[in-house]
C-alpha positions in Angstrom: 58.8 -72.2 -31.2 55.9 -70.3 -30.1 53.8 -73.0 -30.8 55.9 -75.3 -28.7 55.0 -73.5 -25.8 58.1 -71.2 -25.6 57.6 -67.5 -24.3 58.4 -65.1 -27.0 61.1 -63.2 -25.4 63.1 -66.5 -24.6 62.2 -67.9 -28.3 63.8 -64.5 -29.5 66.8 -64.9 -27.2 67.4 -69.1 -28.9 66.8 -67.5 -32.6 68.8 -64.4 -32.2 71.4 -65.9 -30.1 71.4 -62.5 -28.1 70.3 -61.7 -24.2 68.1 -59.8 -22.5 65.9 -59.3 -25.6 62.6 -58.5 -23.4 64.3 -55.4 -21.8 65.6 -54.3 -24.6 64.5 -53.7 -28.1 62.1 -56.6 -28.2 60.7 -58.7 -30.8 60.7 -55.6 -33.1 63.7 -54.2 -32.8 65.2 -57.7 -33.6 62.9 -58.0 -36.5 63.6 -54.4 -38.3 67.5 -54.5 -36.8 66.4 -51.9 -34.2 64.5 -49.2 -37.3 61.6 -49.4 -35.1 61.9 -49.8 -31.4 59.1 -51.4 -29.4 58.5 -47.7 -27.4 57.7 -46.2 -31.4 55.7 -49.8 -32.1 53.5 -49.2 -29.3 53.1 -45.2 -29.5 52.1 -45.4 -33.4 49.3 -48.1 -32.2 48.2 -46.2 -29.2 48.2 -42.5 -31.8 45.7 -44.8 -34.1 43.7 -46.5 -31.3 43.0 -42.3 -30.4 41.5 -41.7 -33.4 37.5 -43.2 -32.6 38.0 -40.5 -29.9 39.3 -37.7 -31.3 37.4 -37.5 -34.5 33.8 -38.5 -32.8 31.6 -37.5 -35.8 33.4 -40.3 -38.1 32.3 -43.0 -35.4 
């Protein structure tokens, strides 16, 4: 569907049959029946993208 041109939030909503998918638990949450959230999706990724940073003498 994505490929179609649909949004991903609206192509969740047609293959989910739920609502509101965007505000809620996302793409993720519908993919792992809410085990991961999309708030614990993006902190993991944001915790890794830190790392360059906080361990300077490895990059």
């Amino acid at each position: 569907m994505i490929n179609e041109g649909y949004e991903l939030g609206h192509a969740d909503e047609i293959v989910f049959g739920q609502n509101n998918t965007k505000q809620k638990m996302g793409t993720t949450g519908l993919l792992t029946n809410n085990v991961i959230d999309r708030t614990q999706y993006y902190t993991q990724a944001v915790i890794l993208a830190l790392i360059p940073f906080l361990k300077t003498d490895l990059y």
